[in-house]
Backbone bond lengths (Angstrom), bond angles and torsions (degrees), N, CA, C in turn:
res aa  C-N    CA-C-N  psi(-1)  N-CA   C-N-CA  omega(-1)  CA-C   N-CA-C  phi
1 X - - - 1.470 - - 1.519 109.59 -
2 X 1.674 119.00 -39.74 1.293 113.87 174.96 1.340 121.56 -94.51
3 X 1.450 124.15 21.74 1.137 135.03 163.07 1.836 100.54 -93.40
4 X 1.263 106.43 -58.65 1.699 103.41 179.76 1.604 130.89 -37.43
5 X 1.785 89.78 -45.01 1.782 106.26 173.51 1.551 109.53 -76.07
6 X 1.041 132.41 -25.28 1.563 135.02 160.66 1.876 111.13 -70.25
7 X 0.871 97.13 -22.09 2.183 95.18 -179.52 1.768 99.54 -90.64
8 X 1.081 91.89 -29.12 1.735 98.75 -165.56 1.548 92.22 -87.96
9 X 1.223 139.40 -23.21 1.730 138.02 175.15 1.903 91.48 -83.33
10 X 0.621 125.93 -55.72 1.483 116.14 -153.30 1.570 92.42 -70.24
11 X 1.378 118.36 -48.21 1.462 106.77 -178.48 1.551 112.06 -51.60
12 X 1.179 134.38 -55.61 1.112 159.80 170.12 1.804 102.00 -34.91
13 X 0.962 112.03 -65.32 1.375 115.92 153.40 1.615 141.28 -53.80
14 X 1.075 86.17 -8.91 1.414 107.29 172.26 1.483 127.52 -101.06
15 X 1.298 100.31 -34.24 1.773 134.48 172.43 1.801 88.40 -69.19
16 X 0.953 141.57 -51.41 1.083 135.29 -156.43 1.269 115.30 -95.81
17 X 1.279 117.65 -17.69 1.708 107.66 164.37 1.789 108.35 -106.56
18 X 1.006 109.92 -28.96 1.988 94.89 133.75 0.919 126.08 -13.37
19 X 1.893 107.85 -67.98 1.509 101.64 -164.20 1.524 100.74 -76.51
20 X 1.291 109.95 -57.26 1.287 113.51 -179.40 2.091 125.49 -15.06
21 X 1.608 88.35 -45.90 1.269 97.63 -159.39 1.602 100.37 -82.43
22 X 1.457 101.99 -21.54 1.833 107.17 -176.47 1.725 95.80 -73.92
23 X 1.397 110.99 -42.17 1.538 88.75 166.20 1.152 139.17 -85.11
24 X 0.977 116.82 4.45 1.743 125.54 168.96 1.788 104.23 -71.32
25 X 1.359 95.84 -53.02 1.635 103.36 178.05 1.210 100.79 -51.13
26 X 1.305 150.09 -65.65 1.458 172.57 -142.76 1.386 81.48 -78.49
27 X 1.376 163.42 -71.46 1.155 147.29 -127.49 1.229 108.70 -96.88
28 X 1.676 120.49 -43.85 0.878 134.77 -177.67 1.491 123.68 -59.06
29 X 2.122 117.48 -49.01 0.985 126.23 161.05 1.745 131.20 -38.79
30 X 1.443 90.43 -37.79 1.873 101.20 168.55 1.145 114.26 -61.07
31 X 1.333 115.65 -40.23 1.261 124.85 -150.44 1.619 126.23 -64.96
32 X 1.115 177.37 135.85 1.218 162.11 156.49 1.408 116.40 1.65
33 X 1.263 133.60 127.91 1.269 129.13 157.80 1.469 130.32 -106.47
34 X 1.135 116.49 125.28 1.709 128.22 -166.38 1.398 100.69 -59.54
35 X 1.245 112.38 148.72 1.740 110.40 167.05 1.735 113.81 -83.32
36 X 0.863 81.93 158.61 1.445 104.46 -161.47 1.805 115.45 69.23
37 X 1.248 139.80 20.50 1.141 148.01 170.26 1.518 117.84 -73.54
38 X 1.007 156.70 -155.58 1.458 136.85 -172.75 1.439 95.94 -156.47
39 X 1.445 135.19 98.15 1.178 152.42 179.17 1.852 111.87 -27.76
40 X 1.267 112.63 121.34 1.446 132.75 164.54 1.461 119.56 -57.52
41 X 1.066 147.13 101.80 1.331 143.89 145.04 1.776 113.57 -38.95
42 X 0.999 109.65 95.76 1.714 103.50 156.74 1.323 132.49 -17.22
43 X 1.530 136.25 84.74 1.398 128.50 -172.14 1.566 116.70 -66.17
44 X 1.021 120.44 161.64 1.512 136.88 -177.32 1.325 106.53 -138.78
45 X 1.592 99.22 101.13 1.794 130.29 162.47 0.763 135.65 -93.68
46 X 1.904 118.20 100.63 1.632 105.41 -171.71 1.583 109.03 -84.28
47 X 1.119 123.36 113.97 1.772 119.92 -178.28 1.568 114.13 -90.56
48 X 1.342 106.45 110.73 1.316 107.33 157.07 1.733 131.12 -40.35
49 X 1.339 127.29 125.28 1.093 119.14 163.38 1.475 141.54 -37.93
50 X 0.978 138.22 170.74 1.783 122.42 175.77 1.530 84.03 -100.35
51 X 0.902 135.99 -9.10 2.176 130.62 -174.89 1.414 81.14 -73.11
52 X 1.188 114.12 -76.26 1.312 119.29 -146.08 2.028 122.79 -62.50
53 X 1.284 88.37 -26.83 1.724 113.96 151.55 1.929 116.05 -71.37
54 X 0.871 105.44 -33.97 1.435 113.48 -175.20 1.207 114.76 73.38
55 X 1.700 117.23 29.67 1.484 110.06 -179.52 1.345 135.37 -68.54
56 X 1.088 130.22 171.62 1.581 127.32 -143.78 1.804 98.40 -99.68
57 X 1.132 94.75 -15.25 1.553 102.55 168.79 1.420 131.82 -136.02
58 X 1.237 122.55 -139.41 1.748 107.79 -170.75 1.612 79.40 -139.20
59 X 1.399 104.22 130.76 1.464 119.10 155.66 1.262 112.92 -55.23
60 X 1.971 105.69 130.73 1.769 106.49 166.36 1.180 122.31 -67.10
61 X 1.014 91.46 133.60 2.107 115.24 174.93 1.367 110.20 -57.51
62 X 1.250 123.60 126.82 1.305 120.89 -166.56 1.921 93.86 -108.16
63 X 1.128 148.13 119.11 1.182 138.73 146.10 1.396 115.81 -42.60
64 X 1.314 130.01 148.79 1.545 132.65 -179.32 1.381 99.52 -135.42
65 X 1.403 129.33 143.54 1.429 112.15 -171.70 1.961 101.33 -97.84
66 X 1.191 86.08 152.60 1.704 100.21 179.89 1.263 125.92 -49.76
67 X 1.436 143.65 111.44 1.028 134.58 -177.23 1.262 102.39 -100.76
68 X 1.852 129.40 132.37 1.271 110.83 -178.45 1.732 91.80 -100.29
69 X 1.573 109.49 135.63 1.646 136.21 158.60 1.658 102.51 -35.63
70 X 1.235 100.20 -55.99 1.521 92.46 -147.24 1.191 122.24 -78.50
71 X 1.233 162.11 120.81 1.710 169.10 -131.87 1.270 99.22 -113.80
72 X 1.717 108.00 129.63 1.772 100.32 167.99 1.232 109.58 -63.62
73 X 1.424 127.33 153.23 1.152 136.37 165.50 1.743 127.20 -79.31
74 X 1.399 94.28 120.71 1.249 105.39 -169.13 1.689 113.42 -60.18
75 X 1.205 104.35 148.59 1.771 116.85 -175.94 1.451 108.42 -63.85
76 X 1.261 122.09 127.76 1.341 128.26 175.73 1.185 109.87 -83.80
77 X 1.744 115.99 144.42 1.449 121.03 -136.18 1.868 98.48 -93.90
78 X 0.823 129.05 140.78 1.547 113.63 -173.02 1.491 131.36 -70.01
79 X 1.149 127.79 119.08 1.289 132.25 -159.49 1.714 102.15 -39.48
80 X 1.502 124.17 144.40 1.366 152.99 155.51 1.699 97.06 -25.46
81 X 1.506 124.67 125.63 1.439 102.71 153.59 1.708 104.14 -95.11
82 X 1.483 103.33 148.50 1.117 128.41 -168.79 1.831 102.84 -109.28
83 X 1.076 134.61 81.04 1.105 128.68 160.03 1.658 124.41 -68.76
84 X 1.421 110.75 134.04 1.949 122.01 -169.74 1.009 99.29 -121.16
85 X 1.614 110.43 108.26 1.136 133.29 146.03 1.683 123.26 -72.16
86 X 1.573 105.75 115.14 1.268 110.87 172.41 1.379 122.08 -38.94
87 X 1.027 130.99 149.64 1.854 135.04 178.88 1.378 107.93 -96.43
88 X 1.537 128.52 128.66 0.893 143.06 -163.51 1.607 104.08 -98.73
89 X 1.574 106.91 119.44 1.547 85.75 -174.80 1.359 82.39 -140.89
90 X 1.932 86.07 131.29 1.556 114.73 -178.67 1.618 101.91 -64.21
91 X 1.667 128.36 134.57 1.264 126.18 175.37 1.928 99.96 -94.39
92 X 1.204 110.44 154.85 1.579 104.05 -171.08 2.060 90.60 -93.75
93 X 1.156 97.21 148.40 1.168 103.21 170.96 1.480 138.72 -56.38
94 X 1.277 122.41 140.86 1.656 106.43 -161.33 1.894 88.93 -66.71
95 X 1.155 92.37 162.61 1.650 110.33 -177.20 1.320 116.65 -93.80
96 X 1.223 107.84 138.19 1.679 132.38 -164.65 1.652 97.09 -67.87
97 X 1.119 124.63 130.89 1.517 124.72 143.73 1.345 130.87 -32.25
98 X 1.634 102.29 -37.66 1.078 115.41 169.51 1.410 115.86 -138.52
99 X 1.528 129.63 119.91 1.422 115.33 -155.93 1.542 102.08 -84.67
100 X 1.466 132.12 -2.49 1.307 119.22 -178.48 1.282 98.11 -118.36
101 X 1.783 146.42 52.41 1.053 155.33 78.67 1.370 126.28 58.18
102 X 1.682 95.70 -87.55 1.334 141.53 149.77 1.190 121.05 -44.64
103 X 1.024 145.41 -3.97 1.356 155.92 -151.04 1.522 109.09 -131.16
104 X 1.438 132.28 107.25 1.241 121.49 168.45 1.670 136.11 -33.93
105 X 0.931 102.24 133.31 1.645 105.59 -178.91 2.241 103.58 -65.71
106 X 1.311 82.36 117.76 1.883 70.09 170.42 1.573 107.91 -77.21
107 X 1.039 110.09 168.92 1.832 129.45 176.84 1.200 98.96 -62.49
108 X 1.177 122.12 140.14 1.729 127.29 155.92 1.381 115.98 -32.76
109 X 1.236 100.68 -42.71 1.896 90.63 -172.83 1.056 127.68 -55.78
110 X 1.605 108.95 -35.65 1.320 134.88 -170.30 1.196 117.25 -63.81
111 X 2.034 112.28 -32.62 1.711 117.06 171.95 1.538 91.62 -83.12
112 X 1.167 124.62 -49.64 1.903 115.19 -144.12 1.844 103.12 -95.06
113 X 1.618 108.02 14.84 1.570 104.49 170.91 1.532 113.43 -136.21
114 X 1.233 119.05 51.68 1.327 145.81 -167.22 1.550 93.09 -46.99
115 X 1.433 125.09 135.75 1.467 136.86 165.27 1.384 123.21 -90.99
116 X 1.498 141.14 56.33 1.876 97.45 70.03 1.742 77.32 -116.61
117 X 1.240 101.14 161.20 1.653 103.23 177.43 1.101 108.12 -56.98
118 X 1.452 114.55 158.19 1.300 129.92 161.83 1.913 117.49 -75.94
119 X 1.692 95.72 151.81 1.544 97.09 -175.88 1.525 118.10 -113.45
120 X 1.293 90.25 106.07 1.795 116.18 -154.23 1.727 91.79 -92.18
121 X 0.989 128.81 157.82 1.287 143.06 123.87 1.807 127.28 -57.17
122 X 1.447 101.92 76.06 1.779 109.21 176.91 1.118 109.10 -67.24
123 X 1.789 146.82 -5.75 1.259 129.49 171.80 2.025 99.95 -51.89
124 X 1.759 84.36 -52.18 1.576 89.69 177.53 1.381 130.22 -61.15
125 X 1.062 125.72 11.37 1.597 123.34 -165.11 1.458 112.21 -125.50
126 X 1.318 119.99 -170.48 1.618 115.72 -172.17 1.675 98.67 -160.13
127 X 1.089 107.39 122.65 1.456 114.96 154.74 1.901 135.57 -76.99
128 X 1.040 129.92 110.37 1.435 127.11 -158.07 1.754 88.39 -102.59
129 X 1.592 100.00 125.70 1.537 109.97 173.79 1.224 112.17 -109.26
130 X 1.316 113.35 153.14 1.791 121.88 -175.29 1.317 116.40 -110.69
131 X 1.041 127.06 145.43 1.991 95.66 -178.52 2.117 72.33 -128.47
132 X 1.355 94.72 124.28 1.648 119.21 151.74 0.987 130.55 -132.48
133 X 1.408 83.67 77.72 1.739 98.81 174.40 1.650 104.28 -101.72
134 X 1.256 114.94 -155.70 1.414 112.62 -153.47 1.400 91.09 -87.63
135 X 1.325 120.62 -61.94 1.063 116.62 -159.92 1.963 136.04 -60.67
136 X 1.839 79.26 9.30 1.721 106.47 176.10 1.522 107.08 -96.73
137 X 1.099 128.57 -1.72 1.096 149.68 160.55 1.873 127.70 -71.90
138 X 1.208 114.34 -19.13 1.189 132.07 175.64 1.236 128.21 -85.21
139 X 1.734 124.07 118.29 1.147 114.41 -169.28 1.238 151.32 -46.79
140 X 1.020 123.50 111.93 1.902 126.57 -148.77 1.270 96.13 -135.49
141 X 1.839 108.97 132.94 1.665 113.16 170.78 1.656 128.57 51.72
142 X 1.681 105.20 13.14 1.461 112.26 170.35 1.690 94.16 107.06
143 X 1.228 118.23 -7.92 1.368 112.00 -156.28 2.220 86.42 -147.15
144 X 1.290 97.51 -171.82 1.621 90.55 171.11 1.527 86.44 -123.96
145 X 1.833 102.54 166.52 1.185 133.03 -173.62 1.589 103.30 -68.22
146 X 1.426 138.57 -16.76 1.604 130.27 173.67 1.504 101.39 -72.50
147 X 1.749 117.59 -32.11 1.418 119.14 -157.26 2.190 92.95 -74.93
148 X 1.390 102.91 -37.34 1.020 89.92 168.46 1.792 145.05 -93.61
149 X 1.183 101.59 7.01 1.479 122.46 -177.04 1.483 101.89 -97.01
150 X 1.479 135.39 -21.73 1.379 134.58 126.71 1.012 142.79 -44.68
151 X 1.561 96.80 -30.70 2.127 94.07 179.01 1.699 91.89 -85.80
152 X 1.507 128.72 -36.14 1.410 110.71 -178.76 1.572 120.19 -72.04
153 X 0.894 113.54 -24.35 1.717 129.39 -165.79 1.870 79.38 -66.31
154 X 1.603 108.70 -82.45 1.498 120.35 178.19 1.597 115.10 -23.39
155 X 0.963 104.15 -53.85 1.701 99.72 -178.63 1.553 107.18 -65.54
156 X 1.505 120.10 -49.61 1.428 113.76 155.00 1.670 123.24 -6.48
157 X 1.188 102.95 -74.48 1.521 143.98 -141.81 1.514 96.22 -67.34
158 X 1.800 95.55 -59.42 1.409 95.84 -176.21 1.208 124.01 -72.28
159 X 1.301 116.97 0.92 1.676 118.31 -165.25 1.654 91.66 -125.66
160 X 1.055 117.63 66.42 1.648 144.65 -179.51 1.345 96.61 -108.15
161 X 1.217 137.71 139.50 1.444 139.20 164.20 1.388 110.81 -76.43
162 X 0.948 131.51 152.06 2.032 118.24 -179.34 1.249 76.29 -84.36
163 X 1.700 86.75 154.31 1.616 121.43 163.74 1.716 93.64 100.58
164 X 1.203 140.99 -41.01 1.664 145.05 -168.56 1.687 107.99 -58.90
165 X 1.558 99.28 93.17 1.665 110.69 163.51 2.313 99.22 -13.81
166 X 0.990 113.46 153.06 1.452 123.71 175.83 1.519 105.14 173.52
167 X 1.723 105.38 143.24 1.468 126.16 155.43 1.263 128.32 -146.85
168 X 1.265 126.96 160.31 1.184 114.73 167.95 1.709 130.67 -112.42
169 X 1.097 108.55 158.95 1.829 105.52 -175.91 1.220 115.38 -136.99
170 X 1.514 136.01 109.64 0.905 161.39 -153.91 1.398 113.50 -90.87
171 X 1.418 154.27 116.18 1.563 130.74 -144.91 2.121 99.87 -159.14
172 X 1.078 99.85 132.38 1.516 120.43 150.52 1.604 135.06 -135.39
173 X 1.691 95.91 -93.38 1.321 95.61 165.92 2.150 100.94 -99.80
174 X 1.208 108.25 -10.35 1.157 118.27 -172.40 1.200 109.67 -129.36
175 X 1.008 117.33 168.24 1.926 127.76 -176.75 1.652 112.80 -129.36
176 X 1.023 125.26 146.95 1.793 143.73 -136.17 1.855 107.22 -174.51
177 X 1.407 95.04 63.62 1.643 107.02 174.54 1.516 104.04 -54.35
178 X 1.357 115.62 172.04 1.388 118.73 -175.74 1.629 102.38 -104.69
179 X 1.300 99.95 -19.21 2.005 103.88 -164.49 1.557 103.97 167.84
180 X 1.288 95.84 -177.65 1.186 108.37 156.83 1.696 130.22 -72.38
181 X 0.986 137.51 -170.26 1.564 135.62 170.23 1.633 98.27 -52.05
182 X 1.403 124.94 146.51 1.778 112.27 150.02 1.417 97.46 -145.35
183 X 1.287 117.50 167.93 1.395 113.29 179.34 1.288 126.04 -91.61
184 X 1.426 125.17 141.74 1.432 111.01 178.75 1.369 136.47 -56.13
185 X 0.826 136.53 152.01 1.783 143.08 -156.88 1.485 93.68 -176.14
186 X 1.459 92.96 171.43 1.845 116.60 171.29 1.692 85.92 -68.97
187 X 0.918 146.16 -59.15 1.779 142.49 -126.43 1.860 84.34 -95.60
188 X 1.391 125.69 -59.54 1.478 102.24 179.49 1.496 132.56 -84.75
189 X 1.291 106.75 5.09 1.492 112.23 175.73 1.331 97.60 -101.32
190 X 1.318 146.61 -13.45 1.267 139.81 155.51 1.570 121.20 -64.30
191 X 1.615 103.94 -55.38 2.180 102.22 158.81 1.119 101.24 -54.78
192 X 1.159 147.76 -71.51 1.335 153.11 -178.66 1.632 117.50 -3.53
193 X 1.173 101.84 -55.86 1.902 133.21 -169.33 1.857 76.77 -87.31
194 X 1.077 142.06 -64.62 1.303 139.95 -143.72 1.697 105.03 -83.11
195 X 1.165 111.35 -13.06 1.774 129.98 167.94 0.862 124.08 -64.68
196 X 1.510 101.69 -46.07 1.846 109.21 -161.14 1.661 87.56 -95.84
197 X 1.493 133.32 -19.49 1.217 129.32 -146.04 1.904 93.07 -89.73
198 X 1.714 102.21 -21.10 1.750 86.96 -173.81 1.512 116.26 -84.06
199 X 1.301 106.23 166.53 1.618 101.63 175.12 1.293 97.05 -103.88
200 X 1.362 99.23 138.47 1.747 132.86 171.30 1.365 105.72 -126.46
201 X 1.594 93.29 154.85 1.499 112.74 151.83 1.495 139.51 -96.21
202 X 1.045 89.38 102.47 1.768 99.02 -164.98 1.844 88.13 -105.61
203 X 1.603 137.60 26.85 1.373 127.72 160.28 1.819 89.48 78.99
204 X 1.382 84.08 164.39 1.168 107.00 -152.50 2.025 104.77 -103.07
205 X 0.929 122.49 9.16 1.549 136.63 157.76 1.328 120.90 -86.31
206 X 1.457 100.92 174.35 1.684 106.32 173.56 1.469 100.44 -118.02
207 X 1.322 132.10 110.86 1.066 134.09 -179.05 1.581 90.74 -103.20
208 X 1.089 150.05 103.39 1.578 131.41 169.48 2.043 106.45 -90.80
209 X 1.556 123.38 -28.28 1.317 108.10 173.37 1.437 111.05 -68.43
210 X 1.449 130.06 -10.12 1.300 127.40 -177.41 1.684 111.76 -81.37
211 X 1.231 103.63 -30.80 1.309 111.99 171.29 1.755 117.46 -82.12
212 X 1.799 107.31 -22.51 1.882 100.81 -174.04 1.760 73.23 -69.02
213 X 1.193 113.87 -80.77 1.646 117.31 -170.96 1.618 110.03 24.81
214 X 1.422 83.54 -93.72 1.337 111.15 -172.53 1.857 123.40 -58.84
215 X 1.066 96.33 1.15 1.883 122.22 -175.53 1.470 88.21 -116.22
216 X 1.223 153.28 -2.33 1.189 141.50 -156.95 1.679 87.08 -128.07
217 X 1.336 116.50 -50.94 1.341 112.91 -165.47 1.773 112.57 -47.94
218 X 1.125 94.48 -38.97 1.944 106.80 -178.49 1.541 112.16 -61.24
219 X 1.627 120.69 -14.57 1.196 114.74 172.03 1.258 118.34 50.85
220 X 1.745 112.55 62.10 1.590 120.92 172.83 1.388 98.93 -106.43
221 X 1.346 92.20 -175.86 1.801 106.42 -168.28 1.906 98.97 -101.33
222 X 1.387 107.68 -36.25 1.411 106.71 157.37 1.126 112.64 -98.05
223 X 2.306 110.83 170.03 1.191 104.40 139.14 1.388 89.02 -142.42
224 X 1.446 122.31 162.31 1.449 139.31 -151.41 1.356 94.21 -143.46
225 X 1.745 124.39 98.22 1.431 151.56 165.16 1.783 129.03 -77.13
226 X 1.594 112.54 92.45 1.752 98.38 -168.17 1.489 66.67 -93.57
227 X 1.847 83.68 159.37 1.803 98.83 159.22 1.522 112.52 -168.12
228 X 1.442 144.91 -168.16 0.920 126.13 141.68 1.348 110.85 -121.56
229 X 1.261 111.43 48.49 1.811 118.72 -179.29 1.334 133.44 35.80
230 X 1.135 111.34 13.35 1.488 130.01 162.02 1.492 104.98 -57.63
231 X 1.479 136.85 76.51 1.323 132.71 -163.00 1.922 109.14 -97.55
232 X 1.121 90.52 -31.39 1.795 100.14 173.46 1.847 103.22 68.25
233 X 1.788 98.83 43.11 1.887 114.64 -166.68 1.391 94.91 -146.02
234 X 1.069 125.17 163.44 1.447 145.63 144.15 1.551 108.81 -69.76
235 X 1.608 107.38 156.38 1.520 126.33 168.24 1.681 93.16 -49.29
236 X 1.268 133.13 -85.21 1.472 147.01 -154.26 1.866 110.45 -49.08
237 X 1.459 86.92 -39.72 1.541 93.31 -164.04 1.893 95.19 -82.85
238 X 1.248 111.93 -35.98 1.580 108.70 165.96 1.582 129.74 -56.84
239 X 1.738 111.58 -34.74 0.615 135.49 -153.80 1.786 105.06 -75.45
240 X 1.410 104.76 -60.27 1.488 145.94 -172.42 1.987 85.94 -65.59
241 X 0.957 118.10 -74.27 1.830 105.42 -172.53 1.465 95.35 -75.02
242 X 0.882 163.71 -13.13 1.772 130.88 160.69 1.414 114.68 -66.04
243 X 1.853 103.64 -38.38 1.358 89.37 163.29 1.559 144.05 -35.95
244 X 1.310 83.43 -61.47 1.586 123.44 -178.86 1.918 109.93 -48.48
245 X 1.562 107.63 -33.69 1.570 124.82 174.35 1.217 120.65 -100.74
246 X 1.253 135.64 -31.55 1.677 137.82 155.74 1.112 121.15 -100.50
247 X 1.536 131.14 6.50 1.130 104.33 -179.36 1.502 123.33 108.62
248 X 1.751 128.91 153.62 1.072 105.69 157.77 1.319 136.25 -113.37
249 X 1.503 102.61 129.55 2.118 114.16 -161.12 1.141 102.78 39.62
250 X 1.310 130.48 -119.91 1.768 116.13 -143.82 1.720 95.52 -87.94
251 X 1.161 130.12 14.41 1.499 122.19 169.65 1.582 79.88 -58.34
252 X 1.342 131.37 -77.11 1.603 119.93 -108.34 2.066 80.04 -118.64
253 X 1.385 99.60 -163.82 1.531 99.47 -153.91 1.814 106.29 -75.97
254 X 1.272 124.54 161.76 1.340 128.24 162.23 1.717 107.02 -46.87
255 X 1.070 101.11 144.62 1.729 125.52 -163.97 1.540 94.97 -111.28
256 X 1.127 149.93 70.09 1.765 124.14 150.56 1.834 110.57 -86.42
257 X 1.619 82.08 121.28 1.651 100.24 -174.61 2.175 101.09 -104.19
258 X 1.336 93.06 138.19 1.901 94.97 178.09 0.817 88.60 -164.70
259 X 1.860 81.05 129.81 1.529 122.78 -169.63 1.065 125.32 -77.81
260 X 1.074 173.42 -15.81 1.796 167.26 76.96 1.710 84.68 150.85
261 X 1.167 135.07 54.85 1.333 132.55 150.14 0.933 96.70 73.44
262 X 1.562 101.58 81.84 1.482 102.61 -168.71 1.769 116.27 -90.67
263 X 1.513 128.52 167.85 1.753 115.46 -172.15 1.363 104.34 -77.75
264 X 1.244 123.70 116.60 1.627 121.66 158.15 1.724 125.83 -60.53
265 X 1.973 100.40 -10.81 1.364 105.96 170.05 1.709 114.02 -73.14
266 X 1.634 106.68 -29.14 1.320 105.44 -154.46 1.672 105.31 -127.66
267 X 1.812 104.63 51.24 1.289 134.80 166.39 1.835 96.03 45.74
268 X 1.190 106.46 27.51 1.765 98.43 -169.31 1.445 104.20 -55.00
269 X 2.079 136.21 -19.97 1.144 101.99 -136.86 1.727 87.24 -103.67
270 X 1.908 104.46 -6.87 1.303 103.11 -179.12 1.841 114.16 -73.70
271 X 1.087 98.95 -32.17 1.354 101.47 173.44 1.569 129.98 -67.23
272 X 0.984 116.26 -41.04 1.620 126.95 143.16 1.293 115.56 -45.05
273 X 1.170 116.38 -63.77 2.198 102.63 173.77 0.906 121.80 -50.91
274 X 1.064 115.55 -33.62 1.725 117.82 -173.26 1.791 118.27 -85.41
275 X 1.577 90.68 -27.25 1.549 80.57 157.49 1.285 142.05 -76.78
276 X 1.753 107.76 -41.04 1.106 123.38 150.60 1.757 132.83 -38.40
277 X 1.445 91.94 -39.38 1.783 94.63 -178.02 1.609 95.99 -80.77
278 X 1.234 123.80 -44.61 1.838 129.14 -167.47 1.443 96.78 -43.55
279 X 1.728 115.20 -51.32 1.562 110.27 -169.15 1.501 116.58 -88.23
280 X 1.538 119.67 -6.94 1.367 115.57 -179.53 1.351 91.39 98.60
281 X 1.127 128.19 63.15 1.672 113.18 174.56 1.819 103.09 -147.58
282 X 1.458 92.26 -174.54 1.434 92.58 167.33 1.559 120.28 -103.68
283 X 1.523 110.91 166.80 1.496 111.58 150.89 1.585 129.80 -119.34
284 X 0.753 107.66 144.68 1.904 101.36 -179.43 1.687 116.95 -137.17
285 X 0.667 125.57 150.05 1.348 127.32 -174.05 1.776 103.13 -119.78
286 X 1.350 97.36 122.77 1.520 113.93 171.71 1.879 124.16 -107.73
287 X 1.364 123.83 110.97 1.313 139.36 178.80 1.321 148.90 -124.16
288 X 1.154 145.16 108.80 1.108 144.80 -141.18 1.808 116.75 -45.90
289 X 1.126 157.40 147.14 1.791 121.14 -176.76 1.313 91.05 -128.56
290 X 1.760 105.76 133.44 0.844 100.60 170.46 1.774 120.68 109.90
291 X 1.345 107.15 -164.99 1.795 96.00 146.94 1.779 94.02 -144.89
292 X 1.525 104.09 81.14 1.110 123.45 158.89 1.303 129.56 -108.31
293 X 1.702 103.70 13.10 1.603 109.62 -172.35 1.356 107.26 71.65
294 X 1.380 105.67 -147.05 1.511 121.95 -163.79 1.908 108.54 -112.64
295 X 1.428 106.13 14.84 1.123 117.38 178.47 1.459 127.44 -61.45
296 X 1.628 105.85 -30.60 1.293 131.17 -165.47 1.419 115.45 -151.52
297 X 0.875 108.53 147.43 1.864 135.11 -166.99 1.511 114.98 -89.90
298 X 1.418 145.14 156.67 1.378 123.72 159.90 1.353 78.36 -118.74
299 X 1.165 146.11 37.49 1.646 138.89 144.52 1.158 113.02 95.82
300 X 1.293 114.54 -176.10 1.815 114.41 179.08 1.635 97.01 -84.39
301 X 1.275 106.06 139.31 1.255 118.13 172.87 1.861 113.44 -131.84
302 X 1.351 107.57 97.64 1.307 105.63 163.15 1.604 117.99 -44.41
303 X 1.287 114.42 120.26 1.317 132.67 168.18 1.554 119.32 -45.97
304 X 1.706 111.51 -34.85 1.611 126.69 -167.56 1.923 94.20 -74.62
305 X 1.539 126.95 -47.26 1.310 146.17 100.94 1.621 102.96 48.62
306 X 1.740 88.81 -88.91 2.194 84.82 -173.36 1.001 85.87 -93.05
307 X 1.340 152.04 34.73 1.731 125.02 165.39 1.290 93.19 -125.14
């Protein structure tokens, strides 16, 4: 019996610096650790009950202090600002009527003297002559008689069928062809109008055989003469060199001669018929009507007509 109560004290005594020592460990592990000290592993003590020992008393309660689990929660980081820039969107430009606009106009010559010419049929074609000489220069109808021997020539010009051999010849004391034959189109009946429209110096005379000449060389089936018959020639002496350059009557090309208001002082309208009739052609006389300027026409008027 006093061996039993001595086994049952020492165990008991033994249980208790156990515990003791599990809490020393336990206190210490919480505790601060010095640097340079050599880190503790957390022990794991399974402790028997005092029931299950059958000890004669109740093991001391050790308090443990509270550790709270839960971690404050860290501050969430503040969203990115995102600044939106509007999108720039190029609009395309409203569209040209004509997209080459922009594009310099070339010179007449450049459409109506094509490199190497073209090979037209000139029986079919017609040359339109200008006579700018000085005396086309003189004020006529609010305007002068060249301003209007352009607006008729032009209306000509433009009412060309495409495809119709055409040139033009420019005339004073000298002559200033436009080209060779080219065919009508929008692109040369537009230089065309822009040919007759510049001022040149073709000298200060009326040469008109210098100009059939050079209307003859192109070998059309027409030629189409503005003037205001101011020839600075006789009937005979006119008569005798056109021969001599077209031909005689239907040998050489159709003749339409128009008169640009022509001088009744300076027999202009006899000299015009007679050229016209010599080659088989017509004459017409063109005049402002009215006092409407140069807006309007009183039409072709055969000369044979008012006489």
């Amino acid at each position: 019996m006093r061996v039993s109560l001595i086994t049952t004290l020492i165990v008991s005594l033994a249980l208790h610096l156990m515990v003791a020592g599990g809490i020393a460990l336990c206190l210490f592990h919480d505790g601060p650790v010095h640097r340079g000290s050599p880190s503790l592993a957390p022990m794991q003590m399974t402790l028997v009950s005092s029931s299950a020992l059958q000890l004669p008393f109740s093991p001391p309660v050790v308090a443990r202090p509270s550790i709270s689990a839960s971690t404050p929660a860290l501050p969430l980081p503040a969203p990115p600002v995102v600044r939106k820039t509007p999108a720039v969107i190029e609009r395309n430009p409203v569209a040209e009527a004509n997209p080459n606009a922009h594009l310099p106009t070339p010179a007449p010559e450049a459409v109506l003297s094509p490199v190497p010419p073209p090979a037209l049929n000139g029986a079919e074609g017609v040359v339109f002559m200008l006579d700018v000489s000085g005396s086309m220069y003189e004020p006529y109808a609010g305007s002068t008689r060249l301003t209007y021997a352009r607006q008729i020539l032009g209306e000509r010009i433009r009412a060309l069928k495409n495809g119709t051999p055409f040139a033009i010849v420019l005339y004073a004391q000298t002559a200033l062809p436009s080209g060779p034959l080219v065919a009508a189109s929008a692109a040369t009946r537009e230089a065309a109008v822009r040919f007759i429209l510049r001022d040149v110096d073709c000298g200060g005379g009326t040469n008109l055989p210098e100009g059939l000449a050079a209307a003859r060389r192109l070998h059309t089936g027409d030629i189409m003469l503005a003037t205001d018959g101011d020839l600075n020639t006789t009937v005979q002496n006119l008569s005798s060199r056109a021969r001599d350059i077209l031909g005689e009557g239907k040998q050489g090309p159709n003749l339409e001669v128009i008169g640009i208001g022509p001088r009744s002082t300076e027999n202009a309208d006899q000299l015009l018929q007679m050229l016209a009739d010599q080659q088989g052609g017509t004459y017409q006389v063109e005049e402002p009507e009215g006092d409407t300027g140069l807006l309007t026409s009183s039409g072709a008027k055969k000369s044979n007509e008012q006489r």
